[in-house]
C-alpha positions in Angstrom: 0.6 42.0 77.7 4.3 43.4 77.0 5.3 41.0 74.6 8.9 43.0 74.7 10.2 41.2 77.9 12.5 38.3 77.0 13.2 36.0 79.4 16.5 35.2 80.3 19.1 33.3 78.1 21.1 32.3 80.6 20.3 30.0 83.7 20.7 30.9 87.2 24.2 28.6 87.7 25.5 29.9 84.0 25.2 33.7 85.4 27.0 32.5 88.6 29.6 31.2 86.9 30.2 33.8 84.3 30.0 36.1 87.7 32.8 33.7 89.5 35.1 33.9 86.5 34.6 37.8 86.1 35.7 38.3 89.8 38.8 36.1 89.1 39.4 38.6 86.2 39.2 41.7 88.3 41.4 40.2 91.4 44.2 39.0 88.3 43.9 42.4 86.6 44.1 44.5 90.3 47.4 42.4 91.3 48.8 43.7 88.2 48.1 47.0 88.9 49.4 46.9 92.4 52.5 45.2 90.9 52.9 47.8 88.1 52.7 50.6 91.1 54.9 49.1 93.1 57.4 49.1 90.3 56.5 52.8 90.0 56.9 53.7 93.1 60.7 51.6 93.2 61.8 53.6 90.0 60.9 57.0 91.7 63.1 55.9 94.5 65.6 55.1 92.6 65.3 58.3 90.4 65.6 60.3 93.3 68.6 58.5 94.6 70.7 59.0 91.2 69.7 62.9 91.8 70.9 62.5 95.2 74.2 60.7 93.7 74.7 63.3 91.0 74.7 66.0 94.0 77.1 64.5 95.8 79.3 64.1 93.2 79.3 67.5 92.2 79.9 68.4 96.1 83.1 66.2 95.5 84.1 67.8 92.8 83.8 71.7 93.8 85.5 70.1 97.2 88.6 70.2 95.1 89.0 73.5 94.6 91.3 75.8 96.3 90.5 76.3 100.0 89.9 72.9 100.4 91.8 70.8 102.9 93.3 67.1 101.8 91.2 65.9 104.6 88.0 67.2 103.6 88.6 65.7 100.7 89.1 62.0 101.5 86.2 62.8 103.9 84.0 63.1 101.4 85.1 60.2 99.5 85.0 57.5 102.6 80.9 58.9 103.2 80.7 58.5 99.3 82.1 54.9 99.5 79.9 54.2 102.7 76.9 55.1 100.7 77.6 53.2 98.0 78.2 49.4 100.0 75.1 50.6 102.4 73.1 51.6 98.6 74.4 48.1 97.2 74.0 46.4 100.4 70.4 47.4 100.6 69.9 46.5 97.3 70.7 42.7 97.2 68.5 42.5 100.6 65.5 43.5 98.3 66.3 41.4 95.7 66.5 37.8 98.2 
């Protein structure tokens, strides 16, 4: 006879409980992951809209030199300015 073999230490409602409050665990600690990647994912956006900003910008500024009409100019200022109110715009819609 294996005298080795214990028998359990636990009853059959203890492990289901212990089981119950280890799934709530895993479902808390996976919304946190998908929250911490969505945040992720928002700051690459935004990243790559501040690199598309800093373009424009330097668009703008070789716009001014010479060759470069008065009216290109305030062209590319109003589609700047557009940007920006659509950019803030969008950006109060995801906050509400």
């Amino acid at each position: 006879m294996n005298t080795s073999a214990k028998t359990p230490e636990l009853t059959l409602e203890e492990l289901e409980q212990a089981f119950n409050e280890l799934v709530v665990h895993f479902d808390r600690t996976a919304a946190h992951l998908e929250q911490a990647t969505k945040l992720i994912a928002k700051q690459g956006q935004q990243y790559g809209e501040a690199i598309a900003w800093l373009q424009d910008i330097r668009k703008a500024a070789g716009a001014t030199a010479p060759g470069t009409s008065h009216q290109e100019l305030c062209l590319i200022i109003k589609d700047l300015r557009r940007r920006a109110f659509e950019n803030e715009a969008n950006n109060l819609q995801e906050e509400h």
